[in-house]
N, C-alpha and C positions, 0 to 999 in steps of 0.2 A: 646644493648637493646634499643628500639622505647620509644620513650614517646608519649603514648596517648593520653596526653592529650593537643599537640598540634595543632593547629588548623590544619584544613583539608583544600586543595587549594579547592577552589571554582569550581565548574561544568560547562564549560562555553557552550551558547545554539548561534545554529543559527534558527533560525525562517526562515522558507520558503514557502510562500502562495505568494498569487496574488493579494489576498484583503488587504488592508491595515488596514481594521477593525480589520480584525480577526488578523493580524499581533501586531496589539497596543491591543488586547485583550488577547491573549497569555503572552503576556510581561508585563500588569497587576498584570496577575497573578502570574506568574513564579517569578519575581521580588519581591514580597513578602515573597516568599520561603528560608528560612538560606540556604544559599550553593549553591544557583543558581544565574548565573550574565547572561543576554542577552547580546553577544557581539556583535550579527550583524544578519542584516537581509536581506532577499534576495524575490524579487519582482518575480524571473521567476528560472526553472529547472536550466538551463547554468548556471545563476549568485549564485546558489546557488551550484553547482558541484565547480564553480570556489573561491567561499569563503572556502570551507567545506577543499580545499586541503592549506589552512594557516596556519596549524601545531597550531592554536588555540583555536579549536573546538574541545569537549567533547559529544556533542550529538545534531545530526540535526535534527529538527523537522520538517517532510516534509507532504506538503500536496502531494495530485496525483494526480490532475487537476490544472494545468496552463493556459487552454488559447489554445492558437497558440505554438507552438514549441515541445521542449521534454515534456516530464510525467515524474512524481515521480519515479514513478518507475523505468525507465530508469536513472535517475538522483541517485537514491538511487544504484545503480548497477554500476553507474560510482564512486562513492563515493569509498562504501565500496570496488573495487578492491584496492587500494592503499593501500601499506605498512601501518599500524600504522593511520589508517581512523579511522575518527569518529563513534559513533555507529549512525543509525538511527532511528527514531521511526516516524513510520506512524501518522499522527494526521489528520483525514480526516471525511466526511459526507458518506463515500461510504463503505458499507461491504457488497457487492457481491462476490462471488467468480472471477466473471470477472477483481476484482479490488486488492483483498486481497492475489490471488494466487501471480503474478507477483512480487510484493513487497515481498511477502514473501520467494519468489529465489530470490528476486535481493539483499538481505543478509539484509532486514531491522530488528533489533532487537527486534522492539514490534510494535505495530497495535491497534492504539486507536481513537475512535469516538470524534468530536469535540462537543458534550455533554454531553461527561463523566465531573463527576464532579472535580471542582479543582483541591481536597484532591488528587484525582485520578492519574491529567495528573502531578502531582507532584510527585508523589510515582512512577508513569511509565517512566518519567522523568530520576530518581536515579536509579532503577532498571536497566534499557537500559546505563546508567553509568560505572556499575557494570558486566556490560554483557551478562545481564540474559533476559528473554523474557517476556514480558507484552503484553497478546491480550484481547482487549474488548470481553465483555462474547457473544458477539454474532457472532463475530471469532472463539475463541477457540471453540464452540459450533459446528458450522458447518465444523472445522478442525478436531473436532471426531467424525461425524457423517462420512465424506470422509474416516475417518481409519474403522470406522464398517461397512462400505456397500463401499466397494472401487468398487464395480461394477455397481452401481448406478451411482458414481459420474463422471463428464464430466472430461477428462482434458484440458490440455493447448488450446491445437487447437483445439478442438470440442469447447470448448468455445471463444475462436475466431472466429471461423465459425457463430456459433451463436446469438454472438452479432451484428458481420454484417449480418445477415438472418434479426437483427430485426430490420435493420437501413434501411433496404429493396432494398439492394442488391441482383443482379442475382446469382446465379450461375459461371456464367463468369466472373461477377464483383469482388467477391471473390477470385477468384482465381487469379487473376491478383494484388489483393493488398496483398493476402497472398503469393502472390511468388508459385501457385500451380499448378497441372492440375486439369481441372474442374471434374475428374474421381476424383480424390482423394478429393473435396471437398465433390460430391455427395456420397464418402466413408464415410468421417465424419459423414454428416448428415444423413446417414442410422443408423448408429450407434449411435448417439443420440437420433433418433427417439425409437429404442428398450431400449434403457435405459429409455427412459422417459416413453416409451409407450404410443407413438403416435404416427399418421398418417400423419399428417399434417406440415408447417412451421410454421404457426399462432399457433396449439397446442402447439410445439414445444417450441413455446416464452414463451407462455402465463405460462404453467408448468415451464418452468427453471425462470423465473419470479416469480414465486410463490413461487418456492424453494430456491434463494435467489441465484441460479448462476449466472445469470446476471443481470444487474441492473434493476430497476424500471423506 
């Protein structure tokens, strides 16, 4: 029989941003928290894939923009494949779908805005601990609006395509960074056009922008 009433190991966090603010403002907070200890922190993607595998991480807090090199994302997906991996939890400025989807196959456990409150990113913290999934209400929102109109919604590559349509790449251009034929890009984009119900590239932005598929 367990005794309960012995203390519980402490949750130990890796911090992963670029900014340094927001890294000593995280750790603020968290540090405050009974049962949470910041054991280290990571300035870029790689140094954070390369701490996260130290067999002393309990739950990484990753941002998805670094800079120059990998993404969160990719970094969260290098993570969680390894035996006995930390959980993840997203803590970012970005809930597009252009940025929410990826992370959320690349097996992160929850997805929280970096002005959610304290209370919050401490509760999602524990939660993502525990194994269980914590998404800002404006994820989970547009994660069941994708389940009720799944013919609405873009996927993976039509929202890649898309992103670069608004970064104001060709045609050609796209398909050389997507690894494609340009038939198959012009494929995509017909079919985003009818889901969105437009004509155009610029509507095409302007709408999945509005709808919160790709970023602002």
């Amino acid at each position: 029989m367990t005794d309960d009433s012995s203390p519980r190991a402490p949750i130990r966090l890796l911090l992963a941003d670029d900014h340094p603010v927001v890294r000593a403002g995280l750790r603020a907070v968290l540090e405050t928290e009974p049962g949470l200890v910041v054991v280290a922190e990571a300035a870029t993607a790689e140094e954070a894939v390369a701490r996260a595998a130290g067999g002393d991480v309990d739950v990484v807090l990753m941002d998805l923009q670094f800079g120059r090199g990998m993404g969160g994302a990719e970094a969260t997906a290098l993570i969680t494949a390894r035996a006995g991996a930390p959980r993840v939890l997203v803590v970012t400025t970005y809930d597009s779908d252009a940025d929410t989807l990826p992370a959320i196959e690349a097996g992160a456990t929850g997805y929280l805005l970096k002005d959610a409150p304290p209370e919050d990113l401490a509760a999602a913290v524990r939660t993502a601990a525990a194994g269980r999934t914590t998404l800002a209400p404006t994820v989970a929102e547009r994660l069941m609006n994708r389940l009720r109109m799944p013919g609405a919604a873009l996927t993976r590559r039509e929202t890649e395509v898309l992103v670069l349509v608004a970064d104001g790449l060709s045609n050609q251009a796209i398909a050389q960074r997507l690894h494609l034929t340009e038939g198959t890009v012009k494929s995509h984009l017909a079919r985003v056009y009818t889901k969105l119900a437009v004509d155009s590239r610029t509507a095409a932005v302007a709408t999945a922008t509005d709808l919160g598929f790709i970023r602002r």
